[in-house]
C-alpha positions in Angstrom: -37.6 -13.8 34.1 -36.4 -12.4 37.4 -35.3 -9.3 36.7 -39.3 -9.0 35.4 -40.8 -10.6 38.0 -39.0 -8.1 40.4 -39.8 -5.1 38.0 -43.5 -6.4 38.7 -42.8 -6.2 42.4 -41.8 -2.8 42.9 -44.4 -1.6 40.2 -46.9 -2.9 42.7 -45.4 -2.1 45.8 -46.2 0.8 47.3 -46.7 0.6 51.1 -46.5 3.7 53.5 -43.8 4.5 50.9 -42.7 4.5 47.4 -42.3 1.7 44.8 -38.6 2.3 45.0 -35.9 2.9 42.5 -36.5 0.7 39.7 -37.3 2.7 36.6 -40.7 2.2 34.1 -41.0 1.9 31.1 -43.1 4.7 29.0 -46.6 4.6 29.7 -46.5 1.9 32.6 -46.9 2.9 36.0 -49.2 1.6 39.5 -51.9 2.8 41.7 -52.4 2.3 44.9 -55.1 3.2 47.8 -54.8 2.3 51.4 -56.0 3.4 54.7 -55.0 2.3 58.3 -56.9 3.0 62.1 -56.4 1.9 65.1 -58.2 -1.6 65.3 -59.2 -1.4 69.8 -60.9 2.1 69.2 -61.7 2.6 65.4 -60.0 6.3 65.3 -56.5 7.6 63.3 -57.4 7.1 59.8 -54.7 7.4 57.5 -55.9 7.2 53.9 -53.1 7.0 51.5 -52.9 7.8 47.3 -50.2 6.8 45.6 -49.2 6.7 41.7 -46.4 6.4 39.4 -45.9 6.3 35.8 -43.0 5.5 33.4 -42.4 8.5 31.3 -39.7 7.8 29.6 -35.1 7.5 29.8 -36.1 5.5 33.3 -37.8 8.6 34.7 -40.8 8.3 36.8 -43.6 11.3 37.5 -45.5 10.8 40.9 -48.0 11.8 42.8 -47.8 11.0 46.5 -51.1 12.0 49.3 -51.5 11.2 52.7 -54.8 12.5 55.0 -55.4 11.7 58.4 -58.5 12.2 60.1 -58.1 16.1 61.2 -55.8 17.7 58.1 -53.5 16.7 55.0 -50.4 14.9 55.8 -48.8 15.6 52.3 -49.7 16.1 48.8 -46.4 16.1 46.8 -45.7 15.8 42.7 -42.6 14.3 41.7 -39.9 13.1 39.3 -37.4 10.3 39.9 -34.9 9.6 37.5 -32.2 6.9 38.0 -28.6 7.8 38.1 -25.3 5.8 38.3 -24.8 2.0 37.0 -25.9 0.2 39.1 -27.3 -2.1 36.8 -30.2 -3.8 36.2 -30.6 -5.3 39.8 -29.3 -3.0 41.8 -31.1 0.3 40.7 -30.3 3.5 42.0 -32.4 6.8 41.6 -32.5 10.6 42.9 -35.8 12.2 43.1 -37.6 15.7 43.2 -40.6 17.1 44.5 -42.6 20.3 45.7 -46.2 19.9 47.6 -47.5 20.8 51.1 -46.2 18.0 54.1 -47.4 18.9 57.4 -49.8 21.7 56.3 -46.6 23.5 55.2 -45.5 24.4 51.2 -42.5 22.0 50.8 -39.6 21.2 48.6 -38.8 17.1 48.6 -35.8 15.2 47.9 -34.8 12.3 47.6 -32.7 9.1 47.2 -33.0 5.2 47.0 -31.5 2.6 45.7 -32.0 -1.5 45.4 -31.0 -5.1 45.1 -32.7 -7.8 43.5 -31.9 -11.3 44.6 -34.1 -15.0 45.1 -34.8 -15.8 48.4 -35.2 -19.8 48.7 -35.9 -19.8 44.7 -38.4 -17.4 44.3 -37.6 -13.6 43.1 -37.5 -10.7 46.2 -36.0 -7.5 46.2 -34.7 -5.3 49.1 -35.0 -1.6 48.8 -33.7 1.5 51.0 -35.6 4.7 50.0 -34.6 8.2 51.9 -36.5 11.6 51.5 -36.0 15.4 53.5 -39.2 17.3 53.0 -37.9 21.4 53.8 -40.6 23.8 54.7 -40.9 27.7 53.6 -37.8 29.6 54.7 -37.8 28.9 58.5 -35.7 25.4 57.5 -38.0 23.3 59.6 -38.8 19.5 57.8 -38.8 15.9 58.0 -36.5 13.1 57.3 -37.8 9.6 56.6 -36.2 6.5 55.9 -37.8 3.1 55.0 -36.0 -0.2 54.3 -38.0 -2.7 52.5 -37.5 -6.6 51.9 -40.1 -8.3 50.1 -40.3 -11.4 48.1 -42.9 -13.6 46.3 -44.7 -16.2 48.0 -46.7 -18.5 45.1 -49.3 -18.1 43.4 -48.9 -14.5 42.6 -49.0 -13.6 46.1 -46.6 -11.5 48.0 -45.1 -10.8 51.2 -43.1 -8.1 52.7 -41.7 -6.3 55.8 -40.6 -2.7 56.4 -38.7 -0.4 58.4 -39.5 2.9 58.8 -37.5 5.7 60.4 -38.7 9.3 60.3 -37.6 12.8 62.2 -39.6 15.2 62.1 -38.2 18.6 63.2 -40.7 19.5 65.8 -40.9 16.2 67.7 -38.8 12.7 68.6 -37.5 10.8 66.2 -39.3 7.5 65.4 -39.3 4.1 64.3 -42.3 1.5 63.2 -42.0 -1.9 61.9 -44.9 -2.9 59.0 -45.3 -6.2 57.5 -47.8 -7.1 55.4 -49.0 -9.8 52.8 -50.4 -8.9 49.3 -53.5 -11.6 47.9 -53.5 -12.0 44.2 -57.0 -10.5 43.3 -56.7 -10.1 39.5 -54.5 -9.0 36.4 -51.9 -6.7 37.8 -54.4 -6.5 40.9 -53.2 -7.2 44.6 -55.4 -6.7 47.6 -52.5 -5.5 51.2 -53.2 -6.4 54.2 -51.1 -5.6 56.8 -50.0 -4.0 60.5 -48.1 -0.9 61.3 -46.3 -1.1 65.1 -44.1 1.4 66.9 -40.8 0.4 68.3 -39.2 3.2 69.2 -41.0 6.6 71.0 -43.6 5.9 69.4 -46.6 2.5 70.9 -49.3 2.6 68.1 -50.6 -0.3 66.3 -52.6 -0.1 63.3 -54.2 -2.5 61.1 -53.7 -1.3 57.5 -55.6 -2.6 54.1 -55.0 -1.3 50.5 -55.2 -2.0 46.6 -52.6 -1.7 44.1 -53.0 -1.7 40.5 -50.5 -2.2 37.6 -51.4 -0.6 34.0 
């Protein structure tokens, strides 16, 4: 019962990031929409796609989009396919991709890897997920980092918090925190709400809302 109930989780999870590095099962998968602004002046819109689905031996095809108001942020097709044995609960995962990030043709990889575990008797995961994004020849890209702890909260709801570090090659690094709390809002349905704050070189707040979908 845990170890589905976390597989649930991460299914549905997707965030500013990925659902992490638990493998799916042929023909499962989630979807997820989401958009964030800036709540004092109604301006940076960041509307967010984000889908994965189980295609067999653990490994996961994806597609991951991201548009702010002015240009695309990324638009990057993917494979993930777990590696190691780490078990059951403790997932680990490499992953490929190629896309444009940052207006630029792109190669992405990644890595990530997991721990399941109950917090005060109810299932929760925590999940580190790293990815370098290299554009064309001139070796320019961006690193980002996110560390995720999440766990469920009753009645199908969720909550979670994450860390996310990023350091992109032609500006300061960066660091936001974003918790959030998913609402039960059908079968396999969660409706996000959440905020987005910088903490270091960077001051924006954003309120963020989004939909995720198991099948």
């Amino acid at each position: 019962m845990l170890r589905a109930a976390l597989l649930l989780l991460l299914w549905l999870w997707t965030g500013p990031a990925a659902a992490g590095p638990w493998p799916l099962a042929a023909g499962e998968g989630h979807l997820s929409l989401g958009i964030e602004a800036d709540p004092t002046e109604g301006t940076g819109h960041y509307a967010t796609l984000y889908g994965e689905r189980g295609i067999g031996a653990g490994r996961v095809l994806g597609l991951d989009l991201g548009h702010s108001e002015d240009s695309l942020d990324k638009a990057v097709l993917f494979l993930r396919r777990p590696f190691g044995g780490g078990g059951p609960d403790t997932p680990r995962a490499w992953e490929i991709g190629v896309g444009v990030v940052d207006d630029h043709a792109a190669l992405r990889a990644g890595i990530s890897a997991g721990r399941g575990f109950s917090l005060t008797g109810r299932p929760a995961w925590m999940a580190l997920e790293s990815r370098a994004a290299i554009f064309d020849e001139d070796g320019a890209g961006r690193i980002e980092t996110d560390l995720t702890l999440g766990a469920e909260n009753g009645r199908g709801n969720k909550w979670l918090v994450q860390l996310q570090m990023a350091a992109p090659s032609d500006r300061s690094p960066y660091v936001k925190i974003a918790p959030a709390y998913a609402f039960a809002a059908g079968p396999g349905r969660h409706l996000l709400l959440g905020v987005t704050a910088g903490v270091v070189n960077t001051s924006d707040t954003r309120l963020s809302i989004g939909l995720w979908q198991g099948f």
